[in-house]
C-alpha positions in Angstrom: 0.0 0.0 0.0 2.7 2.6 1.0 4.4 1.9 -2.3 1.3 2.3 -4.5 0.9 5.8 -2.5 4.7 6.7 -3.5 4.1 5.8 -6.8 1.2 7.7 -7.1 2.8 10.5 -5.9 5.9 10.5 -7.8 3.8 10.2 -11.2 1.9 12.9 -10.1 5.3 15.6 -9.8 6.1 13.9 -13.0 3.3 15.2 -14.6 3.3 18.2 -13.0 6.8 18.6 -14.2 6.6 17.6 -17.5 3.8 19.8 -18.2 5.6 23.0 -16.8 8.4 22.1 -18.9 6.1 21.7 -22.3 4.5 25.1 -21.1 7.4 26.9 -21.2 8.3 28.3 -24.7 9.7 30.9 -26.3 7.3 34.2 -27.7 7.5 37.1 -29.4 4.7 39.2 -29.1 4.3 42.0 -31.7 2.5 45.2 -30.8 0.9 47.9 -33.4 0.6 51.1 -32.4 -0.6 52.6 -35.7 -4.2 53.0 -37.1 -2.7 50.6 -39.8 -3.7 47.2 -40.1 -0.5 45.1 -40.6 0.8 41.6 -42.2 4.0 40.6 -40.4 6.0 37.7 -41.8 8.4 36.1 -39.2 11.6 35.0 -41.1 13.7 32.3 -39.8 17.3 33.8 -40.5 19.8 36.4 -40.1 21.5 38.9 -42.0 18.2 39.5 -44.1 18.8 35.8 -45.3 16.2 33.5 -44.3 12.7 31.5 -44.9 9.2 31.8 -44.0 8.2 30.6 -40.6 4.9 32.0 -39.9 3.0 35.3 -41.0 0.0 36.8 -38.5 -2.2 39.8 -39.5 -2.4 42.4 -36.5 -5.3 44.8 -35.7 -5.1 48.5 -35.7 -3.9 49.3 -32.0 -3.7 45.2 -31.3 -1.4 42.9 -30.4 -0.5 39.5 -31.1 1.7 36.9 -30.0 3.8 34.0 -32.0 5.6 31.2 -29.9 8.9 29.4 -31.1 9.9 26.0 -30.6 13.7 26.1 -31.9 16.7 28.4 -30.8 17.4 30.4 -33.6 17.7 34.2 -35.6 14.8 35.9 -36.7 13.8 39.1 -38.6 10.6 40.3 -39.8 9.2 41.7 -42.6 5.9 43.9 -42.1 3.5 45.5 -44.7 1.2 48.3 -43.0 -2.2 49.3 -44.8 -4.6 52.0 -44.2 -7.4 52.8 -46.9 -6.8 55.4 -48.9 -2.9 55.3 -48.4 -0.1 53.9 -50.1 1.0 50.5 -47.6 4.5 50.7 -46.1 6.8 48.1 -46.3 9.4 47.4 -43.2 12.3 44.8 -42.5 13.6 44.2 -39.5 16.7 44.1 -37.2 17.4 40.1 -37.0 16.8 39.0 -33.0 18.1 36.1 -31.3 15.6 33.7 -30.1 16.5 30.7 -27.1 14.4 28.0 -26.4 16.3 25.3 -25.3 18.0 23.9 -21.6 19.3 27.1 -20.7 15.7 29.0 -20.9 13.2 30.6 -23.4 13.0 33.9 -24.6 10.1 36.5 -23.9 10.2 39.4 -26.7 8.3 42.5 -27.5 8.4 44.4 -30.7 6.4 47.4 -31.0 5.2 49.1 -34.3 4.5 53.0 -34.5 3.9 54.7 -37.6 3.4 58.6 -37.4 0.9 59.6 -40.4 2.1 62.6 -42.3 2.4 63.1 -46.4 4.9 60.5 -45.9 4.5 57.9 -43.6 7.1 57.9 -40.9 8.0 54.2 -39.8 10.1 54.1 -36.3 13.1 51.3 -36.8 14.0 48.8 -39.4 14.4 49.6 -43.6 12.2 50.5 -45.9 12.3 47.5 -48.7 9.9 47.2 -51.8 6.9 45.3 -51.9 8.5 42.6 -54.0 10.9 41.8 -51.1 8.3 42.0 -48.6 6.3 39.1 -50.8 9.5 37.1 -51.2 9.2 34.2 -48.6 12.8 33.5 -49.2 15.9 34.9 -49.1 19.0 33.6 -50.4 
């Protein structure tokens, strides 16, 4: 009886354990602070080199977030559209994502575009609108 109980108790903190661990992964969650709706692509890669690994379409003044399941370098590539307005097209800094033994990472990127005559994009490089719809790079 006492070992059944000890059994019991050590699959239970197994369990417990194993599903802390499986909870714990890595996110980036992506802010817009514009009255533009935009398409961000996350790129898997650095130095603008990469490939597609997920794109998300964020709200006007929303947020969303995109979890990661690999250590790795990331950069995105964002296309912000507002009726009656020409879209902007944005890439990113790359950013170092961990999600391994050593821990996971939490990140934030925030979006703010000023409307004027010309839209004024804080961070990252302008690029064209056939680089924003490459889901390559190479």
């Amino acid at each position: 009886m006492e070992k059944s109980i000890k059994n019991i108790v050590l699959l239970f903190l197994l369990l417990v354990f194993s599903s802390t661990a499986i909870a714990q992964q890595a996110s980036l969650t992506i802010e817009n602070r514009s009255i533009r709706s935009m398409t961000v692509k996350i790129m898997k890669g650095s130095s603008g080199k990469g490939t597609l690994f997920t794109t998300i379409t964020i709200s006007a003044n929303s947020k969303e977030t995109v979890y990661f399941s690999q250590t790795g370098y990331y950069f995105t590539k964002t296309k912000a559209v507002l009726n009656g307005k020409d879209p902007v097209y944005q890439k990113g800094q790359p950013f170092k994502v961990v999600n391994d033994d050593t821990g996971y990472s939490v990140l934030t990127l925030t979006f703010v575009i000023k409307e004027s005559a010309i839209p004024q994009v804080t961070g990252g490089q302008q690029i064209s609108k056939s680089e924003f719809d490459q889901n390559w790079h190479g």
